[in-house]
C-alpha positions as CSV (number, residue, x, y, z in Angstrom):
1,X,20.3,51.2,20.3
2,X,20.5,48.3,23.1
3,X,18.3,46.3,21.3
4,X,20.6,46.5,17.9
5,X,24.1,46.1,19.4
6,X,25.5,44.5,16.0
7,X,25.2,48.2,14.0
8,X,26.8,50.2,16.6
9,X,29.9,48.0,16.1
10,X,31.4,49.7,12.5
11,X,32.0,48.1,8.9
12,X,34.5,45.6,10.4
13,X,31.7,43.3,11.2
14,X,29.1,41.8,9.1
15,X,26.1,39.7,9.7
16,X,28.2,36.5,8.4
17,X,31.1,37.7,11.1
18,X,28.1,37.8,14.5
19,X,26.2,34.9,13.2
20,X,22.4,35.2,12.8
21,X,20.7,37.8,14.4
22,X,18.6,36.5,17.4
23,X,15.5,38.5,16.7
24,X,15.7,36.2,13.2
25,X,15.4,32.8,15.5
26,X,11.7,32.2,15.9
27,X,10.9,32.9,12.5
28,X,14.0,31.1,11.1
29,X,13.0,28.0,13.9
30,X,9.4,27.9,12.5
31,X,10.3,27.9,9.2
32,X,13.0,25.1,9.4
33,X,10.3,23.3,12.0
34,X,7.3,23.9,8.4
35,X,8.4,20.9,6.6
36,X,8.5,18.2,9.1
37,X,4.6,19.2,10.5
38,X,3.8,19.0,6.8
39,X,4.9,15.1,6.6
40,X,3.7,13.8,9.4
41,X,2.1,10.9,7.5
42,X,5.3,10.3,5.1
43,X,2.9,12.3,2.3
44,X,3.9,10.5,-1.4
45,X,6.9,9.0,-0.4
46,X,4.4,6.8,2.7
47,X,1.8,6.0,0.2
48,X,4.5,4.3,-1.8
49,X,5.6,2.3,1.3
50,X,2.1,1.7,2.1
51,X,1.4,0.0,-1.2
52,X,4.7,-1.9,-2.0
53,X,4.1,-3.0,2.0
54,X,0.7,-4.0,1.3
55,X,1.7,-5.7,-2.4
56,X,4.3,-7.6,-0.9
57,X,2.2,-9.5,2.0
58,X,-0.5,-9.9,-0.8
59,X,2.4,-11.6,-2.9
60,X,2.8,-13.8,-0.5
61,X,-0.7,-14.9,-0.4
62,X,-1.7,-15.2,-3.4
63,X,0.9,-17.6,-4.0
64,X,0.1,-19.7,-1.1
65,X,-3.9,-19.5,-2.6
66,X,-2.3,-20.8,-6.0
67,X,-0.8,-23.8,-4.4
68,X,-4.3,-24.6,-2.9
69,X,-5.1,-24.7,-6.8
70,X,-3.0,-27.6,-7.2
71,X,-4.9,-29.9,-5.2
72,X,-8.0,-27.8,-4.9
73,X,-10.6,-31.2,-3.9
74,X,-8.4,-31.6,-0.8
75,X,-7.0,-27.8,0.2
76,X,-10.7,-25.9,-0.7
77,X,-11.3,-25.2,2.5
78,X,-7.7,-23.8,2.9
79,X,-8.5,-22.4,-0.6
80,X,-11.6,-20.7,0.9
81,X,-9.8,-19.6,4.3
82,X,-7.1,-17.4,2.3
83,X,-9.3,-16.3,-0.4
84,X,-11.2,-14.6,2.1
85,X,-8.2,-12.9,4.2
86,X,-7.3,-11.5,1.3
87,X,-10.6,-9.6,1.4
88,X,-8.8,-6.8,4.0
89,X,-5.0,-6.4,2.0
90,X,-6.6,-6.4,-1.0
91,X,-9.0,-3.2,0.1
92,X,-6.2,-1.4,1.7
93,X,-4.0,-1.5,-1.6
94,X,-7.1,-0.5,-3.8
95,X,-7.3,2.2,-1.3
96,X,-3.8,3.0,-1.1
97,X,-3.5,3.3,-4.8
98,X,-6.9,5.0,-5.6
99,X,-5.9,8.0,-2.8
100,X,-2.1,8.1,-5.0
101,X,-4.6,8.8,-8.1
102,X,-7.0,10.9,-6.5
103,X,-4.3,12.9,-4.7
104,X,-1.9,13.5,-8.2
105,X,-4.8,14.2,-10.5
106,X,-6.2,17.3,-7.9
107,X,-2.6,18.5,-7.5
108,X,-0.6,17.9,-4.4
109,X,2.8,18.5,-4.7
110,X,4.3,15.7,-3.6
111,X,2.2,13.5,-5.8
112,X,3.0,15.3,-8.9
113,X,6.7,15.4,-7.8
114,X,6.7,11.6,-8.1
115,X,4.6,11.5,-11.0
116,X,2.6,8.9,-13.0
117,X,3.0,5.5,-13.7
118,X,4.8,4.7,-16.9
119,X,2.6,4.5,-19.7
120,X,2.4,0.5,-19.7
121,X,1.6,0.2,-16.1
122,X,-1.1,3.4,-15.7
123,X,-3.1,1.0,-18.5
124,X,-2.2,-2.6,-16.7
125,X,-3.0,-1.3,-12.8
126,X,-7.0,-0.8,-13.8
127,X,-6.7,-4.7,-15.1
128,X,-4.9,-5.7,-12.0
129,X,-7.8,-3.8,-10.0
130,X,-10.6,-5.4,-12.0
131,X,-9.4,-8.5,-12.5
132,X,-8.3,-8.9,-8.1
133,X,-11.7,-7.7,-7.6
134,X,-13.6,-10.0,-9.9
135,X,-11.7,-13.4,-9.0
136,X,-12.8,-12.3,-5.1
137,X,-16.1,-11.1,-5.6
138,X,-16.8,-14.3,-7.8
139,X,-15.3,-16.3,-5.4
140,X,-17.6,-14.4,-2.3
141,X,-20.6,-15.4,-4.5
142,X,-19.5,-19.1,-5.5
143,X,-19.2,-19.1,-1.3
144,X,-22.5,-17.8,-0.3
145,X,-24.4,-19.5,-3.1
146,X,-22.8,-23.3,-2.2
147,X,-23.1,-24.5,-5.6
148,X,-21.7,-24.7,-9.0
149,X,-25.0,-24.1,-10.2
150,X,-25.3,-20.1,-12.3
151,X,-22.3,-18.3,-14.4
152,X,-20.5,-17.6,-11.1
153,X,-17.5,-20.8,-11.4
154,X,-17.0,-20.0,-14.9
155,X,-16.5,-16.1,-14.2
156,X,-14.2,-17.1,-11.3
157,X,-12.2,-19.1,-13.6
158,X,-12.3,-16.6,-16.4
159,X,-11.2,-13.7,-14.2
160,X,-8.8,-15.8,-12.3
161,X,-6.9,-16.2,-15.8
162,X,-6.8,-12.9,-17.0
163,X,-5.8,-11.9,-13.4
164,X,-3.0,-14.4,-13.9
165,X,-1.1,-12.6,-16.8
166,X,-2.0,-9.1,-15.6
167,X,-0.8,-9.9,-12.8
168,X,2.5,-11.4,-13.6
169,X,3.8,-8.5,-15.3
170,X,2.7,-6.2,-12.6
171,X,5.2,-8.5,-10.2
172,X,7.9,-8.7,-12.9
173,X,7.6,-5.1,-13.1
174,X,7.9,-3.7,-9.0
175,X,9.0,-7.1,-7.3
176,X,12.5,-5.8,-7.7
177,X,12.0,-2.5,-6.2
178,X,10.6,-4.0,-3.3
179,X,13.6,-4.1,-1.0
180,X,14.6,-0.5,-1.6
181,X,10.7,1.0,-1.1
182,X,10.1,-1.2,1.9
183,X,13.7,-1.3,3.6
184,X,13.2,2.0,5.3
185,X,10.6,1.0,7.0
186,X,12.4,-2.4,8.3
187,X,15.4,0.0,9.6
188,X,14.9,1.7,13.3
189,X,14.9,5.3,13.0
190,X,17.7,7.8,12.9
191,X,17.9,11.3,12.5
192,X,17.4,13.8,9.8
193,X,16.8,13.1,6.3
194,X,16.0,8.9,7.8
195,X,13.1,10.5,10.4
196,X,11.9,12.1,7.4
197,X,11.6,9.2,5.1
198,X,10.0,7.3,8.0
199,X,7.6,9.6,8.9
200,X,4.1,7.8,9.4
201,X,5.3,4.8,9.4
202,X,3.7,3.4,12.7
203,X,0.0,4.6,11.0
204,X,1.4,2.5,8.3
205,X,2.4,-1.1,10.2
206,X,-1.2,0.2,12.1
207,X,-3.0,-0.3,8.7
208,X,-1.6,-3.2,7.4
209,X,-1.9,-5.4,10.3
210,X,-5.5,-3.9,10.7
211,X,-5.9,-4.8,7.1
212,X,-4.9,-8.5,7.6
213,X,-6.8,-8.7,11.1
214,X,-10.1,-7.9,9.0
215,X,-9.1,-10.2,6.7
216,X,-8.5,-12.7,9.3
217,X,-12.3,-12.2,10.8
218,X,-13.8,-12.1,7.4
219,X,-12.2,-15.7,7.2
220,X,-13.5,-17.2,10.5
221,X,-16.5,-16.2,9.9
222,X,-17.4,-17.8,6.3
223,X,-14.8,-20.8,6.4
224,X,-18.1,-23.1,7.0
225,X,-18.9,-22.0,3.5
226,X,-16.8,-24.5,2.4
227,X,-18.3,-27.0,3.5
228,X,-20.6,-27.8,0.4
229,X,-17.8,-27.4,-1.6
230,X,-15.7,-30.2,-0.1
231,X,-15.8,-33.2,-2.7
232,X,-17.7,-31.5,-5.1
233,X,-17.0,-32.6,-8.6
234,X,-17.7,-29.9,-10.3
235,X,-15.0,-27.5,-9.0
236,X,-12.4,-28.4,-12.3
């Protein structure tokens, strides 16, 4: 009976009246503690901050790339420099993005909580994807090979254009959600439901600058490749 004191004390008192009962705490502590250990890394919600982080700083590149287009005799070796940075943002939001569609199509929760894309965008992303990768990986051959010379400029040209409309509607599309997917991670932390949303987000600056530093090395090491290009006639 000493271990029970709250039923010796009649029907005047109810478990609402005493509060809970302390042999409930550890269970009710571990089971409020449950959902926090199971988000450590911000689960669909930090995949979404991930990529809009990672689409944003690539945004920012590839428009400084396009400028180099503009007076690409005189900027290729800029033009060279950036296309290969964009070698390490570019694999972290093709990563981002593939674990989103591995993760939702073998049933996490939280994945299918957020659902798919809409219609129009689940068919545009695989463009997006092919077309990034082609204008690169042309551009990574046109680089190592040092010459106009084989079908490589005019696939880096072709890919580059459908890559160009794809990817405008892809920005018209999320560059307006930006702020409000990215802002939470810009704020310091808080408490409550604010930890919860910015759960991960260190591993998440971690992988973005680790992204741009390998971008970054890839580009010091192969910026000499432009040399042969510098002056070349051929480039259009």
């Amino acid at each position: 009976m000493a271990g029970s004191p709250r039923r010796t004390l009649g029907p005047y008192y109810s478990r609402e009246t005493l509060g809970p009962d302390p042999a409930d705490q550890p269970a009710r502590a571990s089971h409020e503690r449950a959902p926090a250990s199971h988000d450590q890394t911000g689960g669909a919600g930090g995949n979404e901050r991930l990529t809009a982080a990672t689409g944003a700083v690539l945004l920012v590149l590839f428009a400084a790339e396009g400028i180099t287009i503009l007076s690409l005799h005189q900027l290729i070796t800029l033009h060279f420099f950036l296309g290969m940075l964009l070698i390490g943002p570019v694999a972290l939001k093709v990563a981002s993005v593939c674990y989103r569609f591995a993760r939702y199509y073998t049933g996490a929760a939280g994945y299918r909580r957020k659902g798919p894309p809409a219609p129009l965008l689940r068919v545009l992303g695989p463009v997006v994807l092919g077309t990034s990768l082609g204008v690169l990986g042309t551009g990574v051959l046109l680089a190592v090979a040092g010459s106009a010379a084989g079908p490589w400029l005019f696939l880096h040209k072709a890919f580059f254009v459908l890559w160009f409309g794809a990817m405008t509607i892809h920005v018209l599309v999320y560059a307006w959600r930006l702020p409000r997917v990215i802002g939470p991670d810009l704020r310091p932390a808080g408490f409550g439901r604010a930890r919860a949303v910015l759960a991960g987000r260190t591993a998440r600056w971690l992988l973005l600058a680790a992204s741009l530093l390998a971008g970054l090395v890839i580009a010091l090491l192969t910026v000499h490749l432009a040399a042969p290009w510098a002056g070349a006639g051929p480039l259009g």
